[in-house]
C-alpha positions as a Markdown table, in Angstrom:
| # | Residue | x | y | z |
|---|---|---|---|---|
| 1 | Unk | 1.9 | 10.7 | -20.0 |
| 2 | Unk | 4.0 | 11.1 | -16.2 |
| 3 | Unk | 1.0 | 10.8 | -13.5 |
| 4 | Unk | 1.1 | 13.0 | -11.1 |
| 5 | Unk | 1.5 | 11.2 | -7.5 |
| 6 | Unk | 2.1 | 7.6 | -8.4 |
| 7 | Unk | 0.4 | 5.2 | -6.4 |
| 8 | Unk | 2.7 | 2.6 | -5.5 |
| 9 | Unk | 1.5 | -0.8 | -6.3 |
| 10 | Unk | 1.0 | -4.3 | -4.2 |
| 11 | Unk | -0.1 | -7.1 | -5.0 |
| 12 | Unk | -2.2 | -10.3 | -3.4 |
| 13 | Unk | 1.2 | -12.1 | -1.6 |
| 14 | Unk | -1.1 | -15.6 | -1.4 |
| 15 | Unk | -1.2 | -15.3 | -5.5 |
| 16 | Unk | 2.5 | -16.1 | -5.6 |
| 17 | Unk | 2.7 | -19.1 | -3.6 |
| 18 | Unk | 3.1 | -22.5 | -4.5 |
| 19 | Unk | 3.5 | -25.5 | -2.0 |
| 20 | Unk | 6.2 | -25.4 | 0.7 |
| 21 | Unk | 6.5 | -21.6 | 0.1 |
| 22 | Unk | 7.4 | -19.4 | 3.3 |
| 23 | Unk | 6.4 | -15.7 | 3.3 |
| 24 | Unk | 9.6 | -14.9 | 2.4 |
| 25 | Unk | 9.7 | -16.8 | -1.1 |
| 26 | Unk | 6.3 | -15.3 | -1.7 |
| 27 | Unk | 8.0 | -11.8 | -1.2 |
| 28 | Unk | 11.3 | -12.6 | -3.0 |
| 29 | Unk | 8.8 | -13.6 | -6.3 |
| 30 | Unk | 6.8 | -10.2 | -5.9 |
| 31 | Unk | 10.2 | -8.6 | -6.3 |
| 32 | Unk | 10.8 | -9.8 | -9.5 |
| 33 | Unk | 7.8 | -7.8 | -11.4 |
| 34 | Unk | 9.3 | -5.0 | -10.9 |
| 35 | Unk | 6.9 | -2.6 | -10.1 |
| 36 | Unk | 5.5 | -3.5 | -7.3 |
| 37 | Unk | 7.2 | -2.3 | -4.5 |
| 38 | Unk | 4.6 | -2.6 | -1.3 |
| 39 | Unk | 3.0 | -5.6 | 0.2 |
| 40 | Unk | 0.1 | -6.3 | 2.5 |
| 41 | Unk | 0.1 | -9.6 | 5.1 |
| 42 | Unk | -2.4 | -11.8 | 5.9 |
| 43 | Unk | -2.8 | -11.7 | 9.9 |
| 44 | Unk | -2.5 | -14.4 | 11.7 |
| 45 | Unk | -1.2 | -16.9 | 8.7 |
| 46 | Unk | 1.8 | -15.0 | 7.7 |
| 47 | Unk | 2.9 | -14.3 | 11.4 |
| 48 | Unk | 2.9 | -17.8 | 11.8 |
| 49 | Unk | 7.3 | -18.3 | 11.3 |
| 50 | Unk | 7.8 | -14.8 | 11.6 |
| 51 | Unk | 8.2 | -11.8 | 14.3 |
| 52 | Unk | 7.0 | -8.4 | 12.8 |
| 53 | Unk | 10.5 | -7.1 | 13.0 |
| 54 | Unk | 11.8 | -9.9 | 10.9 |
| 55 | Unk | 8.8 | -9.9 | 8.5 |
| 56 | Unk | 9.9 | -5.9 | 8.3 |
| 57 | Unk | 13.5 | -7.4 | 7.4 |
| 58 | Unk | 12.5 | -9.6 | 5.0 |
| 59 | Unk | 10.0 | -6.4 | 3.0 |
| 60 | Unk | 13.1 | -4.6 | 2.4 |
| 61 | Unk | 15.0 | -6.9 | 1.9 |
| 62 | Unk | 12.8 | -7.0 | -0.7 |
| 63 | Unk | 12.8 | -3.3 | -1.8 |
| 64 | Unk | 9.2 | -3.5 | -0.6 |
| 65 | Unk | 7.3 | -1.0 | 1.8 |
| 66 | Unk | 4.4 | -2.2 | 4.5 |
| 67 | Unk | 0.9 | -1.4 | 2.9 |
| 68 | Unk | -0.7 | -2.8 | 5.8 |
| 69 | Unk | -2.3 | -5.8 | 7.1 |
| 70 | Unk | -5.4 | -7.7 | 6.2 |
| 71 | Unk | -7.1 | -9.7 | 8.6 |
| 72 | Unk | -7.9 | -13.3 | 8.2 |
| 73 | Unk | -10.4 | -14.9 | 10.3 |
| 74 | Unk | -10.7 | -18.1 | 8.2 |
| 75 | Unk | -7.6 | -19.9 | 9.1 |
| 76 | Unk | -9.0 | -21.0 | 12.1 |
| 77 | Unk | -12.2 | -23.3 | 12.0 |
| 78 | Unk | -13.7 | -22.4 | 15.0 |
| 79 | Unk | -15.1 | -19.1 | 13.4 |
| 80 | Unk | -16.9 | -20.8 | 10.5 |
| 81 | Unk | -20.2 | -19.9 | 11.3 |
| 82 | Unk | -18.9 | -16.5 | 12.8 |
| 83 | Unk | -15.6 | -14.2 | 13.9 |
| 84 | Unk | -17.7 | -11.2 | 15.1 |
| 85 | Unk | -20.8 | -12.2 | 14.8 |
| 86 | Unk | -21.3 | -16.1 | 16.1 |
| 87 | Unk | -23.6 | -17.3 | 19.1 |
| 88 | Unk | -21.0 | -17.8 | 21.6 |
| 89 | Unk | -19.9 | -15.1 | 23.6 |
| 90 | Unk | -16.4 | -16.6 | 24.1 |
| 91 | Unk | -15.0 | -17.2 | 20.3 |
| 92 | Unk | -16.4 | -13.5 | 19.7 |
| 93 | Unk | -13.8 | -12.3 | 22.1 |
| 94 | Unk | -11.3 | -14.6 | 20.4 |
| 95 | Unk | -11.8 | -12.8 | 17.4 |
| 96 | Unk | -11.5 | -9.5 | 18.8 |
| 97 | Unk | -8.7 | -10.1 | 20.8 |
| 98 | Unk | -6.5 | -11.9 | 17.3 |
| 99 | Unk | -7.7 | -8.2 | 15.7 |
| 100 | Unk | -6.2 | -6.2 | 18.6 |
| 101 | Unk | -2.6 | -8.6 | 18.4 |
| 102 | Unk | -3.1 | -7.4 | 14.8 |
| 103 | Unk | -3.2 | -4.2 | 15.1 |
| 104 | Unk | -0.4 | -4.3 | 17.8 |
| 105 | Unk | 1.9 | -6.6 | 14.9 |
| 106 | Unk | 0.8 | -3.6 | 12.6 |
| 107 | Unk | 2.1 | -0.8 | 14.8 |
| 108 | Unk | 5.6 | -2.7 | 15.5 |
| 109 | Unk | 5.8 | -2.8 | 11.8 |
| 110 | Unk | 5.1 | 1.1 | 11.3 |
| 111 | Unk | 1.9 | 0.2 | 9.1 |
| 112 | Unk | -0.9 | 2.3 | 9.4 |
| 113 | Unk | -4.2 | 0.6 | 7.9 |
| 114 | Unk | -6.1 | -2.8 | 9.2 |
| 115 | Unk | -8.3 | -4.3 | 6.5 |
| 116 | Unk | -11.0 | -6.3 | 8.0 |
| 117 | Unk | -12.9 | -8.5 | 5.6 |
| 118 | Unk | -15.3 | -10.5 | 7.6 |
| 119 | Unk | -16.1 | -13.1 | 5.4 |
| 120 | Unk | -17.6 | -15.4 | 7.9 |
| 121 | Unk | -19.8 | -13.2 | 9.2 |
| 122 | Unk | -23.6 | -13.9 | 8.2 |
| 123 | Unk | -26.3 | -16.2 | 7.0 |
| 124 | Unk | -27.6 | -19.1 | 5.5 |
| 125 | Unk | -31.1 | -19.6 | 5.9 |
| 126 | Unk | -33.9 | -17.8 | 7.3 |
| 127 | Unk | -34.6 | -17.9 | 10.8 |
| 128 | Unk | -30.6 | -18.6 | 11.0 |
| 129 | Unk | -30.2 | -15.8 | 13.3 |
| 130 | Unk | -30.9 | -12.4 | 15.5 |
| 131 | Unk | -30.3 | -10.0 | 12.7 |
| 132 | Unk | -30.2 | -7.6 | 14.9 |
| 133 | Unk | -28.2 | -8.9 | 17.7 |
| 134 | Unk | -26.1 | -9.9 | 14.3 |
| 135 | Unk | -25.7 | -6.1 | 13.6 |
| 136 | Unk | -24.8 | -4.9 | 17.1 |
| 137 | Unk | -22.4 | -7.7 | 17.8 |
| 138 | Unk | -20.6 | -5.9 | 14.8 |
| 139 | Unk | -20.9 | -2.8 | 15.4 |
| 140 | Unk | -19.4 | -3.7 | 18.7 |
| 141 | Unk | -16.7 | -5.7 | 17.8 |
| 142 | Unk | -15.8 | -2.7 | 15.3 |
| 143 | Unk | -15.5 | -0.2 | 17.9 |
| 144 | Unk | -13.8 | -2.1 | 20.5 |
| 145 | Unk | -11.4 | -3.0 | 17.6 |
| 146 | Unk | -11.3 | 0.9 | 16.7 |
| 147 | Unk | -10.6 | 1.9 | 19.9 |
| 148 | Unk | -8.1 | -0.5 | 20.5 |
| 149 | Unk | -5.2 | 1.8 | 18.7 |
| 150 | Unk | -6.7 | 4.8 | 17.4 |
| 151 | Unk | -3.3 | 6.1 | 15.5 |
| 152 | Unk | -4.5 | 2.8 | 12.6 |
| 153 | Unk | -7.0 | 2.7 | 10.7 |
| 154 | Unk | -9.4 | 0.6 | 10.3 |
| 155 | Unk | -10.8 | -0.1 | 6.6 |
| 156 | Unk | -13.7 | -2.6 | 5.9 |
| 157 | Unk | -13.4 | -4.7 | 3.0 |
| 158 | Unk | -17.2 | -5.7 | 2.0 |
| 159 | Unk | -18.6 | -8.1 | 0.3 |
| 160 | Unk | -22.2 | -9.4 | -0.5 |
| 161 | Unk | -21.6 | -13.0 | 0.1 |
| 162 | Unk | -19.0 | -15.6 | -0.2 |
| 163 | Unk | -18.3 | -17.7 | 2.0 |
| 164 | Unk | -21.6 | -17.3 | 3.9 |
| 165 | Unk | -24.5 | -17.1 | 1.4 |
| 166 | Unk | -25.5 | -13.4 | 3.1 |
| 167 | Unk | -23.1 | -10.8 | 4.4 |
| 168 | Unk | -23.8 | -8.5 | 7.3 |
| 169 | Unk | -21.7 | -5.9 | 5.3 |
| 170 | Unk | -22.3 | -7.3 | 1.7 |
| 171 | Unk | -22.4 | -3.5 | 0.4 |
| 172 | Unk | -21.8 | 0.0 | 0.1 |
| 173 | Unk | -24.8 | 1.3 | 1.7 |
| 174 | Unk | -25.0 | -1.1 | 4.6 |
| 175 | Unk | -21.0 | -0.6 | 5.5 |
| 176 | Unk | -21.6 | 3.4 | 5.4 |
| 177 | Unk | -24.9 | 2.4 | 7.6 |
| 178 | Unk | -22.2 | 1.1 | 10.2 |
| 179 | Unk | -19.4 | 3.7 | 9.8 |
| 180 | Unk | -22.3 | 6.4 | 10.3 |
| 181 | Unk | -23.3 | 4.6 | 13.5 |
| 182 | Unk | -19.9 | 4.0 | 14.8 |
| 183 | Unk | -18.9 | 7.2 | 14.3 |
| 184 | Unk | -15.1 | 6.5 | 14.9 |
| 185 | Unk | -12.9 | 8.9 | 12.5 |
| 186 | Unk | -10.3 | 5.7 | 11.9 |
| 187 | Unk | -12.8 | 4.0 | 10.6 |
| 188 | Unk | -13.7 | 3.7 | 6.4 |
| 189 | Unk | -13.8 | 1.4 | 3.7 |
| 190 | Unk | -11.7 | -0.4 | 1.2 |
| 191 | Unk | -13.4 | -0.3 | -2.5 |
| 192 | Unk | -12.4 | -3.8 | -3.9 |
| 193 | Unk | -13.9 | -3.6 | -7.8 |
| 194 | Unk | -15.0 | -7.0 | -8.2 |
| 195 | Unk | -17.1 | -7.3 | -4.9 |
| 196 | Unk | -18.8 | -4.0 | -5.9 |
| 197 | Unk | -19.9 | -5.4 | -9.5 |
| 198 | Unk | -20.7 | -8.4 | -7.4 |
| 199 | Unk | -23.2 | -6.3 | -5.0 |
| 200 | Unk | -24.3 | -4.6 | -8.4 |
| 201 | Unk | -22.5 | -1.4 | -8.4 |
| 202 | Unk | -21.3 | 1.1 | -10.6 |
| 203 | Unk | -17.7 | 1.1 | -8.6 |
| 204 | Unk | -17.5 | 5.3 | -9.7 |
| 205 | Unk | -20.5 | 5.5 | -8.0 |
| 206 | Unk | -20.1 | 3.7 | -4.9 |
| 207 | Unk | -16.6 | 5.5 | -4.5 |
| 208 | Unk | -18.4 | 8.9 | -4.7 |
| 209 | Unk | -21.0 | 8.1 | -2.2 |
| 210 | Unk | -17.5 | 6.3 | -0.1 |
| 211 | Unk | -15.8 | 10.0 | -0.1 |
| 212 | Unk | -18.9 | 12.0 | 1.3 |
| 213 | Unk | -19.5 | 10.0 | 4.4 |
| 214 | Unk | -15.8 | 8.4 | 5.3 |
| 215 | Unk | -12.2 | 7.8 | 4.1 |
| 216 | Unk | -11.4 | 5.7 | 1.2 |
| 217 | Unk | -8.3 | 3.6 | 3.2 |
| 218 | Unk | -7.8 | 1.6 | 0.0 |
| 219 | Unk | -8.5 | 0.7 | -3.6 |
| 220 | Unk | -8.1 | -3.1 | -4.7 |
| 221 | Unk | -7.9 | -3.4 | -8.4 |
| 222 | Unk | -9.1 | -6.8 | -10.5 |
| 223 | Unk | -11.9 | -7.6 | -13.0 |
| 224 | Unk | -14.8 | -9.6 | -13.1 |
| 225 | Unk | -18.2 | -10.8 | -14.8 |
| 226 | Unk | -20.4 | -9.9 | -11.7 |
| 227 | Unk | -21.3 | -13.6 | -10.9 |
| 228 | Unk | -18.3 | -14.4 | -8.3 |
| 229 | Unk | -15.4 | -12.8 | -7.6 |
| 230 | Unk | -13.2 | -13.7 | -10.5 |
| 231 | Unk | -9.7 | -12.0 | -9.7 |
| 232 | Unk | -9.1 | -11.3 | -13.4 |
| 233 | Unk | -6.9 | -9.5 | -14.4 |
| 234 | Unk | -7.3 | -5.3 | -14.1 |
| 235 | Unk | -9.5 | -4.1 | -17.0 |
| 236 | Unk | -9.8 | -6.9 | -19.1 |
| 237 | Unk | -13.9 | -7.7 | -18.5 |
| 238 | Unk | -14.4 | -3.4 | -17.6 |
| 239 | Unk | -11.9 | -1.1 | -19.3 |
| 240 | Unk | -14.7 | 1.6 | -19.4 |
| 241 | Unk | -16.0 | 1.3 | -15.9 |
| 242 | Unk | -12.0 | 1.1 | -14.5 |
| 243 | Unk | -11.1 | 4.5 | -16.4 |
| 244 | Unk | -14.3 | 5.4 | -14.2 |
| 245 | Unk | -13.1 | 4.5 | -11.5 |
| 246 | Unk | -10.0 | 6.3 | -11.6 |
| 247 | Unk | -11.2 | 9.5 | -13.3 |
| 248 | Unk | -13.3 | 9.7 | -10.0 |
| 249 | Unk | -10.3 | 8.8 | -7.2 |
| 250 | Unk | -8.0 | 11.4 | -9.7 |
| 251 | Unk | -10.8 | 14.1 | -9.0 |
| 252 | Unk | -11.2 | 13.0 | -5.2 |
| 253 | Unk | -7.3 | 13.6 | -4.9 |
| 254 | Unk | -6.5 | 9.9 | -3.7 |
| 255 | Unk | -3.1 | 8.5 | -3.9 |
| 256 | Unk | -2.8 | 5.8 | -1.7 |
| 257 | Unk | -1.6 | 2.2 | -3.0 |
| 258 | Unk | -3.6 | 0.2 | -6.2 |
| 259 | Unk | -3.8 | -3.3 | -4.5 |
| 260 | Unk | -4.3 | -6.0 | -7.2 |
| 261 | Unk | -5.9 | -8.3 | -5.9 |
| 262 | Unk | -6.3 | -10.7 | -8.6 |
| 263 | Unk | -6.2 | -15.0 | -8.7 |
| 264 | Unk | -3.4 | -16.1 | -11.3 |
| 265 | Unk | -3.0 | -19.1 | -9.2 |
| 266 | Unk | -6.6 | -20.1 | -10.2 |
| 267 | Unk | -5.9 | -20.7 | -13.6 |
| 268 | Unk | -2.5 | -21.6 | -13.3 |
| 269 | Unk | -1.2 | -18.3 | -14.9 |
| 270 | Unk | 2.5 | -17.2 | -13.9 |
| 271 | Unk | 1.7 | -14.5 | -11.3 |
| 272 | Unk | 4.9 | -12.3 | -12.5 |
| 273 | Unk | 3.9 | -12.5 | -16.0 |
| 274 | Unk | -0.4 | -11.9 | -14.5 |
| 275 | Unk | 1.1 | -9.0 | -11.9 |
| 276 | Unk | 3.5 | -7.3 | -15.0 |
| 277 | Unk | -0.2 | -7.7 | -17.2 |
| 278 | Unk | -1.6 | -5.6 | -14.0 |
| 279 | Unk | 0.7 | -3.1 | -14.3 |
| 280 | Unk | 0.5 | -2.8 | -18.2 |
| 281 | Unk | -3.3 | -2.0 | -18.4 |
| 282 | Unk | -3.8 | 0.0 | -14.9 |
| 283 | Unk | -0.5 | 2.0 | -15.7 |
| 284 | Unk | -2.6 | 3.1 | -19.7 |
| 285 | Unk | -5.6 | 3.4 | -18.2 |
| 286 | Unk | -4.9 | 5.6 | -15.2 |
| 287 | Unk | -3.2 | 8.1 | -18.1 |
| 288 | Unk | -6.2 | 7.8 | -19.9 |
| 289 | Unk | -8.4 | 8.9 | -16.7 |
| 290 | Unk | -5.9 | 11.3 | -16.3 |
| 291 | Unk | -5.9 | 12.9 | -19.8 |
| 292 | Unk | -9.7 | 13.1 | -19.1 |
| 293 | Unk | -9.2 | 14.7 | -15.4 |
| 294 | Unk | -10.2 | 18.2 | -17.0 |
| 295 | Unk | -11.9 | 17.4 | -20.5 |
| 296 | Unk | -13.9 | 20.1 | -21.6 |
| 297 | Unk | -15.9 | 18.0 | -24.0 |
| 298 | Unk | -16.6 | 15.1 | -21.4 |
| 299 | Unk | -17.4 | 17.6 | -18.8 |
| 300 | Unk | -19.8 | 18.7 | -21.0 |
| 301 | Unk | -21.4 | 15.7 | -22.1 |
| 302 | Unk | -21.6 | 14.6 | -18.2 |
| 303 | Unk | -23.4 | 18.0 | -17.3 |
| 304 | Unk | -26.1 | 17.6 | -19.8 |
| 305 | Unk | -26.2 | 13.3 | -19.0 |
| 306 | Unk | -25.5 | 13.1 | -23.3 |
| 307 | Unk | -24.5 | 9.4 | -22.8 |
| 308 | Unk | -23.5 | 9.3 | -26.5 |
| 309 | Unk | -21.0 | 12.6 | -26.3 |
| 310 | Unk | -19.3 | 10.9 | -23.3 |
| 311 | Unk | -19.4 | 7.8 | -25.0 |
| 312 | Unk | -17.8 | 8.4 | -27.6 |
| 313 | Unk | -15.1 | 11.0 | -25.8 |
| 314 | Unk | -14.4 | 7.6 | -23.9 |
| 315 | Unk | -14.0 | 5.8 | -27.0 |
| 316 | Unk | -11.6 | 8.1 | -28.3 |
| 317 | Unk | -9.1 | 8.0 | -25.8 |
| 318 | Unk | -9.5 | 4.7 | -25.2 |
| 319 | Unk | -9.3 | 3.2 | -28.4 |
| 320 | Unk | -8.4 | 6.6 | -30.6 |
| 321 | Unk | -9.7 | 7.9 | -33.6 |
């Protein structure tokens, strides 16, 4: 089946590096999948040897397009126990102001959407912290960051814990929480499928709920077992709850890029031969979703919650007769 409005497809650049790589070789390796034809960069770590214009170079040089950046506050030490939301006053504004250099790498490049994962921001023990100076420190740092450019967007990656045993964000409902109380319209959320089985979501469901509150700025794709975030391979652990997944962004009308972010480097695994396995298993199971867009007999089924019709309409076009 021909989808309409193919995604392109990027892929995690770290996941093709090996020692003494530059940003560059990662690139050039990415290019030989075939198939994936964007790229998102880690900011500040792969700025480090390279201007944006040359980084631009290098991407098509490449045959790759800019998906956007994705901040990385872990690179530097100092923000361990916080980027946004630690104690001191002055490495808060550090990490604001290496968002805002960003953002302005982001526009040179022509790139549109920021993804901010703030990892480092939480808890570990009780009595740790303010929660609540914790929340408005955030919600501060976001709009300032927001505000900073409002032509880019700003996408939160969430994630309930890892490195820090608690997230601020560590959810779907707590993220929308903060998009409602910001209230910026450049502001909305990334849906990355192994940190919402890791929070204990159904990711249809927490993309539904995503769509009537703010913009979904992007979808990364991997699998997982719901302990950790695994990085497997797309569909593998959760063919069913993928084909979910893209049933729902089909019927929502979203066509941005399918980022895999997935950890071949992990097991050792050759991340062309991992990224081609990617594109093998999302490319059949976004034409299943697709097939089933419409489906009389699973819209049925869903109207009347018959979990045994739909189940076995799923079954069928995933594994046939």
């Amino acid at each position: 089946m021909i989808l309409a409005n193919r995604p392109r497809y990027a892929a995690r650049l770290n996941a093709f590096k090996t020692k003494g790589d530059t940003v560059a070789d990662m690139l050039a390796k990415a290019g030989q999948v075939g198939g994936i034809d964007a790229a998102d960069l880690n900011f500040p770590d792969h700025f480090d040897h390279h201007t944006p214009a040359e980084l631009t170079e290098i991407l098509q040089q490449n045959g790759m397009a800019l998906n956007g950046l994705a901040m990385r506050y872990y690179t530097d030490p100092g923000f361990r126990l916080g980027a946004f939301t630690h104690p001191d006053q002055t490495i808060r504004r550090a990490a604001i102001d290496i968002t805002k250099r960003g953002l302005d790498a982001l526009a040179q490049m022509g790139g549109t959407v920021m993804t901010v994962w703030l990892g480092q921001d939480g808890f570990d023990y009780s009595f740790q912290g303010d929660y609540t100076r914790m929340w408005d420190d955030t919600l501060s740092a976001l709009a300032e960051v927001c505000d900073h450019n409002p032509a880019l967007d700003i996408s939160i990656e969430y994630k309930p814990n890892e490195p820090r045993s608690w997230s601020v964000l560590p959810d779907m409902a707590t993220t929308l929480h903060a998009i409602r109380d910001l209230a910026r319209p450049n502001l909305g959320v990334t849906l990355d499928f192994c940190h919402m089985l890791f929070a204990g979501e159904m990711p249809a469901k927490s993309a539904a709920l995503a769509a009537r509150h703010c913009r979904i700025m992007g979808v990364h794709l991997n699998d997982g077992y719901a302990k950790r975030d695994d990085g497997l391979i797309a569909g593998t652990v959760h063919p069913v709850q993928t084909v979910e997944l893209f049933w729902l962004l089909d019927r929502l009308g979203y066509d941005g890029v399918i980022y895999f972010d997935t950890f071949p480097d992990h097991g050792g695994m050759d991340p062309v031969q991992e990224s081609r396995a990617n594109l093998a298993l999302t490319e059949r199971l976004r034409a299943i979703a697709a097939g089933l867009r419409d489906d009389p007999d699973l819209l049925d089924a869903m109207s009347r919650q018959d979990a045994a019709a739909a189940t076995r309409r799923i079954a069928k076009a995933l594994y046939g007769a």
